[in-house]
Backbone as a chain_set.jsonl record, in Angstrom:
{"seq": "XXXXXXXXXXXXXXXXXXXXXXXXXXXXXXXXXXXXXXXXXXXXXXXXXXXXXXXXXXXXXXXXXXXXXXXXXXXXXXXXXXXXXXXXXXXXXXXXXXXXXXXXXXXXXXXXXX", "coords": {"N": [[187.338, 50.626, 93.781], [188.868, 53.821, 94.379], [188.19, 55.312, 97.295], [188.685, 58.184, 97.176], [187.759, 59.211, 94.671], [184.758, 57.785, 94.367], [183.935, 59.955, 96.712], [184.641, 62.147, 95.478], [182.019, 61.75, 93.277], [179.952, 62.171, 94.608], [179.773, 64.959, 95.027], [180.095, 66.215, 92.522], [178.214, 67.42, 90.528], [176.378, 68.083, 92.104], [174.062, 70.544, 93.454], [174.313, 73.393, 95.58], [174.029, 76.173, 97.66], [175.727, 79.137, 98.221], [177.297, 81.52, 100.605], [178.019, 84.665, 100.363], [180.049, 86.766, 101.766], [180.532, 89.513, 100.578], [178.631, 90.068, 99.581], [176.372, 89.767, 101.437], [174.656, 87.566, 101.012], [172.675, 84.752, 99.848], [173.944, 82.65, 96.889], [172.995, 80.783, 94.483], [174.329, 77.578, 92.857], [176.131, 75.002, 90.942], [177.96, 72.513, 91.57], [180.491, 71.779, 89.611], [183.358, 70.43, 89.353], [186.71, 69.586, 90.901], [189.038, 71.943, 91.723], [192.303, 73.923, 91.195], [192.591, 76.231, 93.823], [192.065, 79.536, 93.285], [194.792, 82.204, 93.471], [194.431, 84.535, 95.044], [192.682, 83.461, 96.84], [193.377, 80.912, 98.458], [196.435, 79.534, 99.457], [199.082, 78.516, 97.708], [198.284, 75.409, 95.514], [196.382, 74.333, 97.212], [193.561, 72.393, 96.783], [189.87, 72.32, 96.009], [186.668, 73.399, 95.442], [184.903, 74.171, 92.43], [182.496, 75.864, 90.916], [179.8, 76.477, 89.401], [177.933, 79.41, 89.415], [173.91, 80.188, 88.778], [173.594, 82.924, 88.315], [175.88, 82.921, 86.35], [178.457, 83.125, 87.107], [181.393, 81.797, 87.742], [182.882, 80.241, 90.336], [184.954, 79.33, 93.314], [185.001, 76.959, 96.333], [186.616, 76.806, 99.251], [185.888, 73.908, 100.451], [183.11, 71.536, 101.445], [182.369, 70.205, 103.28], [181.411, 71.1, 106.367], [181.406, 73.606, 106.04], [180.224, 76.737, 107.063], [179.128, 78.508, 105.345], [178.119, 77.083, 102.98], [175.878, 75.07, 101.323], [174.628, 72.217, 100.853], [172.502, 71.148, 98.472], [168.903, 69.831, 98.141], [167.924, 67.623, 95.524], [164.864, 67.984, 95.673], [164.542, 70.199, 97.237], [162.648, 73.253, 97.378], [163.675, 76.21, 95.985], [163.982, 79.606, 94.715], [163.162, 79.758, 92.313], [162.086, 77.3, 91.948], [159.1, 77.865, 93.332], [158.78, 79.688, 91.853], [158.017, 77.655, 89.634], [156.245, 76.609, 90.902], [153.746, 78.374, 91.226], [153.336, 78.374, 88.361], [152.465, 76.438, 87.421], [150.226, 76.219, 88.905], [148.496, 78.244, 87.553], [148.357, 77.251, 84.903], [147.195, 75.252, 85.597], [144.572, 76.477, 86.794], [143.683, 77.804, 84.485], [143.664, 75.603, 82.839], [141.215, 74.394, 83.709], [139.406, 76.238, 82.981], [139.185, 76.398, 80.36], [137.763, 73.64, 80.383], [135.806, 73.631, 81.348], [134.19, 75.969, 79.701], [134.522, 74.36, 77.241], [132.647, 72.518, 77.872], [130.457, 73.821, 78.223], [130.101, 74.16, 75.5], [129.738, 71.77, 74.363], [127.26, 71.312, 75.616], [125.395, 73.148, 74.458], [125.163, 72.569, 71.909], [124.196, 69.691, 71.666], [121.865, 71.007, 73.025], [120.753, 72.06, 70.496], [120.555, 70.061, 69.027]], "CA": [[187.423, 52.02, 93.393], [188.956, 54.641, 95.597], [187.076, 56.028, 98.217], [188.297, 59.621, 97.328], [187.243, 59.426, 93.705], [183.572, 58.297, 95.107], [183.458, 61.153, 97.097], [184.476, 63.159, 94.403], [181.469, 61.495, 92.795], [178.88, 62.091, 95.391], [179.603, 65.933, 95.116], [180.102, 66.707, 91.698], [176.962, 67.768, 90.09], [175.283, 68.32, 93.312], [173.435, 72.093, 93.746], [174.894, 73.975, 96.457], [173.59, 77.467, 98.104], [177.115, 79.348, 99.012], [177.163, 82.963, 101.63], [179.115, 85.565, 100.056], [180.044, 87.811, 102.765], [180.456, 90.51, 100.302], [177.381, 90.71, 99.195], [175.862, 89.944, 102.188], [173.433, 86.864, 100.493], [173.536, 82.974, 99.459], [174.14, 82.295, 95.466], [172.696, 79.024, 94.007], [174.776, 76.96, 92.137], [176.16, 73.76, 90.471], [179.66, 71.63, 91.665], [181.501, 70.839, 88.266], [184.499, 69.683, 89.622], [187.95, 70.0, 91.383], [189.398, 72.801, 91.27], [192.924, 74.241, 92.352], [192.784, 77.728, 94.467], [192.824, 81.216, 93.28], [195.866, 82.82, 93.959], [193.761, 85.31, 95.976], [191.875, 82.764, 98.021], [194.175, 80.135, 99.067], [197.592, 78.75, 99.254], [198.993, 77.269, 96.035], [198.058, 73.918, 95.831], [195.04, 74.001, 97.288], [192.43, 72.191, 95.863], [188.627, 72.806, 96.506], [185.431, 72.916, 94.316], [184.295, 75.115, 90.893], [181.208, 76.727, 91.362], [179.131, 77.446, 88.677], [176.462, 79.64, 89.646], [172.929, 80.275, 88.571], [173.687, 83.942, 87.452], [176.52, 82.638, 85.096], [179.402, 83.549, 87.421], [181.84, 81.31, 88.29], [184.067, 80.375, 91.926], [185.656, 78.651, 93.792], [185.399, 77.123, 97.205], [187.476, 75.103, 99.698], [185.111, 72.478, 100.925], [181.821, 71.188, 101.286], [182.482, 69.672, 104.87], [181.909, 71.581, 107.98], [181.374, 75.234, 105.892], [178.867, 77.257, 107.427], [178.829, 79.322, 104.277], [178.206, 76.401, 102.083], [174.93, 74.569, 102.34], [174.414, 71.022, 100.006], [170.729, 71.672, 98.775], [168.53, 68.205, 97.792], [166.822, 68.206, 94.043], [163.82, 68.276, 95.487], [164.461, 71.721, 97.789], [162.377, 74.622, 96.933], [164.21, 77.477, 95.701], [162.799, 80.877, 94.102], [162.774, 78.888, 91.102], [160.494, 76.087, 92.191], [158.369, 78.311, 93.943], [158.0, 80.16, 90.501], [157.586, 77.0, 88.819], [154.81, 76.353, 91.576], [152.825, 79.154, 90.323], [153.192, 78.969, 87.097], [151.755, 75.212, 87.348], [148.942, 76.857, 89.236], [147.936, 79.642, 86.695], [148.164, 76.575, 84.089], [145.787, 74.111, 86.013], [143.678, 77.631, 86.45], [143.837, 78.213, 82.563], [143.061, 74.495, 81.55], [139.928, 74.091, 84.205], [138.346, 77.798, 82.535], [138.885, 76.262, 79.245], [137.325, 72.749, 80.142], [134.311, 74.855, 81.986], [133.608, 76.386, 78.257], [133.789, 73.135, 76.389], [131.304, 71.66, 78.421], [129.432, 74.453, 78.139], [129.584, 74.26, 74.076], [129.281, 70.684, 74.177], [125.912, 71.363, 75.575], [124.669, 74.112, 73.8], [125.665, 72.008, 70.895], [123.15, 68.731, 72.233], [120.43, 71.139, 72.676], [120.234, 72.137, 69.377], [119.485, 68.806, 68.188]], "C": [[187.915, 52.852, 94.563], [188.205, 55.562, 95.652], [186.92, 57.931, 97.969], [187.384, 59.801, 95.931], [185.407, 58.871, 94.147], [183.12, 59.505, 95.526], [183.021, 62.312, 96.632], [182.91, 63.027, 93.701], [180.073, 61.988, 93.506], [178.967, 63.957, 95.539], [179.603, 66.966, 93.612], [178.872, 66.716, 90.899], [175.825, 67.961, 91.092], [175.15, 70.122, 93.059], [174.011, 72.465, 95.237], [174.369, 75.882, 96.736], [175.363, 77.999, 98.812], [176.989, 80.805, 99.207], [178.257, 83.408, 101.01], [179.059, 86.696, 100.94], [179.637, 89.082, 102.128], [179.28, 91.0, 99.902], [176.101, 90.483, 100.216], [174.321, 88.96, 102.146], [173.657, 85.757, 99.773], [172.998, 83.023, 97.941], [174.147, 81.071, 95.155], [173.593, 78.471, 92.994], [175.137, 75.226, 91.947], [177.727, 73.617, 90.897], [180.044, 71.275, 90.502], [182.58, 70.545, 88.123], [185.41, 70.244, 90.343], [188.628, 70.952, 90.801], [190.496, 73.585, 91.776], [192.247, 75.715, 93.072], [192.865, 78.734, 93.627], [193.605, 81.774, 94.175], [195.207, 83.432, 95.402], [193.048, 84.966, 97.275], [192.443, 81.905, 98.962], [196.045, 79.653, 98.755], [198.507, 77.916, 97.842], [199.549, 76.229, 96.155], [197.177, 73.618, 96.45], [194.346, 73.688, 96.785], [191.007, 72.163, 96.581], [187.903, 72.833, 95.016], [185.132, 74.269, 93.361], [183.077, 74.634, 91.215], [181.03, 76.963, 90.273], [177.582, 78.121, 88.824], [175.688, 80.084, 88.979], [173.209, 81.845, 87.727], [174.675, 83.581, 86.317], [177.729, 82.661, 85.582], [180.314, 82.226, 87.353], [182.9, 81.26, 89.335], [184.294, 79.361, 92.714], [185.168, 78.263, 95.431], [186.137, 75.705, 98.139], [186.934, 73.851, 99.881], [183.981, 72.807, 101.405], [181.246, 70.895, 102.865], [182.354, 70.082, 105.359], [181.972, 73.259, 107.085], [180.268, 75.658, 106.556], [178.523, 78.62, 106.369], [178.773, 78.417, 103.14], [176.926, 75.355, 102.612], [174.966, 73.442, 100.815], [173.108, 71.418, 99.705], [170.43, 70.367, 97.612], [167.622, 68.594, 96.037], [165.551, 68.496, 94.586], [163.472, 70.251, 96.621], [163.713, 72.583, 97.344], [163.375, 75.924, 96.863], [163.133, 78.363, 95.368], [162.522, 80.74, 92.913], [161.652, 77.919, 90.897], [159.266, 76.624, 92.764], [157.417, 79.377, 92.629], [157.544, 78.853, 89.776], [156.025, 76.912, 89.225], [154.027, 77.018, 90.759], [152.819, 79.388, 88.742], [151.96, 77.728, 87.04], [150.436, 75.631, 87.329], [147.848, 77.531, 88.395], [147.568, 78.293, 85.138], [146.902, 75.859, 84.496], [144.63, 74.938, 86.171], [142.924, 77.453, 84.909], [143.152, 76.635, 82.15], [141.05, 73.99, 82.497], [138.969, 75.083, 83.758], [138.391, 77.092, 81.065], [138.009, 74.855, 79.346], [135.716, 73.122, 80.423], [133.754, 75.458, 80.278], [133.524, 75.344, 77.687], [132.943, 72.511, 76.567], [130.246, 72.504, 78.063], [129.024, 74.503, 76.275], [128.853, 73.121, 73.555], [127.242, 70.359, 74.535], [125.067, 71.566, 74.851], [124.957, 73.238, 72.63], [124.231, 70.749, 70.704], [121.736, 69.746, 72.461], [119.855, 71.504, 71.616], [119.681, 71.333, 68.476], [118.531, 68.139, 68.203]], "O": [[187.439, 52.636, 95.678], [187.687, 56.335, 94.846], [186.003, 58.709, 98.231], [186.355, 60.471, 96.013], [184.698, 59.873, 94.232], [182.189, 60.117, 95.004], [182.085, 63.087, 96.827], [182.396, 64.126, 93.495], [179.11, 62.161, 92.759], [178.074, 64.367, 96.28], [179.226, 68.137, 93.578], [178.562, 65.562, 90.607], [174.617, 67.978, 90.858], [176.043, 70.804, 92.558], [174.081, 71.515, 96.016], [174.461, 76.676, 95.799], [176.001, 77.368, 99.655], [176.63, 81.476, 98.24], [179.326, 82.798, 101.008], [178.139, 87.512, 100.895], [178.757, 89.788, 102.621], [178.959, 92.189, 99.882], [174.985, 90.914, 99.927], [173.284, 89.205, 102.763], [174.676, 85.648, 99.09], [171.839, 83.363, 97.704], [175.056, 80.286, 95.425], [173.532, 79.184, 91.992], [174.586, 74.347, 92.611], [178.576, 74.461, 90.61], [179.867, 70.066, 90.349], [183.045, 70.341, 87.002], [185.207, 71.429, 90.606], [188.868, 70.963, 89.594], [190.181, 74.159, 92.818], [191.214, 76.115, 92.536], [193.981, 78.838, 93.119], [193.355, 81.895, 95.374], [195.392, 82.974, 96.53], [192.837, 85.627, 98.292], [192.151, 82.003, 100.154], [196.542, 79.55, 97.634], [198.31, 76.829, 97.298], [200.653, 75.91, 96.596], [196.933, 72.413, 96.389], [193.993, 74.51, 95.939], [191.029, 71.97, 97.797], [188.317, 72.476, 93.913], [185.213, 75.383, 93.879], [182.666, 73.544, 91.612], [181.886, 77.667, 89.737], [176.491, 77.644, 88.516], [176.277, 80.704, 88.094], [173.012, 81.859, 86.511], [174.294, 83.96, 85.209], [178.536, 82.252, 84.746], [179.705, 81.388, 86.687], [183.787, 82.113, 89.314], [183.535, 78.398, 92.604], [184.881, 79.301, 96.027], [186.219, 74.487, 97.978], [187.48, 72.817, 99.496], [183.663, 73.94, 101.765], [180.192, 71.201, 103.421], [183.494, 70.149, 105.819], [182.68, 74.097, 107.643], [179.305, 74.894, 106.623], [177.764, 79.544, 106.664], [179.374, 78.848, 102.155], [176.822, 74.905, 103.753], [175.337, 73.943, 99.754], [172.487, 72.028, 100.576], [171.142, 69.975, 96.687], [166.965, 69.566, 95.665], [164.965, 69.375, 93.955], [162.542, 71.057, 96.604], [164.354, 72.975, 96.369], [163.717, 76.497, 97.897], [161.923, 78.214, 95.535], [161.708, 81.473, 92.351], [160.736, 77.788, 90.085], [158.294, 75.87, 92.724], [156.234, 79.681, 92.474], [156.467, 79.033, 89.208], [155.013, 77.028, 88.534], [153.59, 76.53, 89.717], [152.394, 80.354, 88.108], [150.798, 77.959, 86.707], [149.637, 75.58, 86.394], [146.631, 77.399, 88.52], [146.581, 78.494, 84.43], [145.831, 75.866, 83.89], [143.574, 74.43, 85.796], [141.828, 77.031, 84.537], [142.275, 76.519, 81.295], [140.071, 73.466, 81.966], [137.783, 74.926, 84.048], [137.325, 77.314, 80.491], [137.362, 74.722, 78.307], [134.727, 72.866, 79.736], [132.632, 75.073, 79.951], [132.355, 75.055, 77.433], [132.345, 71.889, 75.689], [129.191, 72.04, 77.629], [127.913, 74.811, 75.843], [127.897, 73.104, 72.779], [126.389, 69.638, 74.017], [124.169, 70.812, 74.475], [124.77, 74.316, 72.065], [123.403, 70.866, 69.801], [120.638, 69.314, 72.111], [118.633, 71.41, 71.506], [118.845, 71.499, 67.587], [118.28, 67.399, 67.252]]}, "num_chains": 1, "name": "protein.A"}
């Protein structure tokens, strides 16, 4: 198999955090493939990666390699996503130990009546 199509393979569907100067803040998203240039951004004939990010947007950028506005991020990373999931978990394992705390307590009251 060639080595570039691998590569290709080892980046496409990966999560990616990418620095937009303009807004002054990094935007989470998904790699879904090769992608040439916008006119606006590069050279034509450039090819580089489609961005689809987390708000819905989509963009473009040159490479993955050596950006310092482009960060690879691992499935298991915390984002502000996982950090909500955290707590939600939390508020659940909360919620099911207050309801097991009452069944015991009915299950009792239940046994001393007999």
């Amino acid at each position: 198999r060639n080595l570039r199509l691998v590569a290709m393979d080892l980046v496409i569907g990966r999560r990616v955090s990418v620095y937009w100067e303009s807004e002054d803040d990094w935007f989470e998203g998904l790699i879904v493939g090769r992608a040439p240039a916008p006119a606006d951004e590069a050279p034509a004939g450039t090819m580089g990666w489609e961005v689809r990010y987390d708000d819905g947007d989509d963009g473009w950028i040159p490479t993955v390699d050596g950006n310092d506005h482009v960060k690879m991020l691992d499935d298991f990373e915390a984002t502000g996503d996982a950090e909500e999931d955290e707590e939600d978990e939390d508020e659940d394992k909360e919620y099911e130990d207050e309801a097991q705390v009452e069944d015991d307590g009915e299950e009792e009251g239940e046994e001393e009546e007999k």
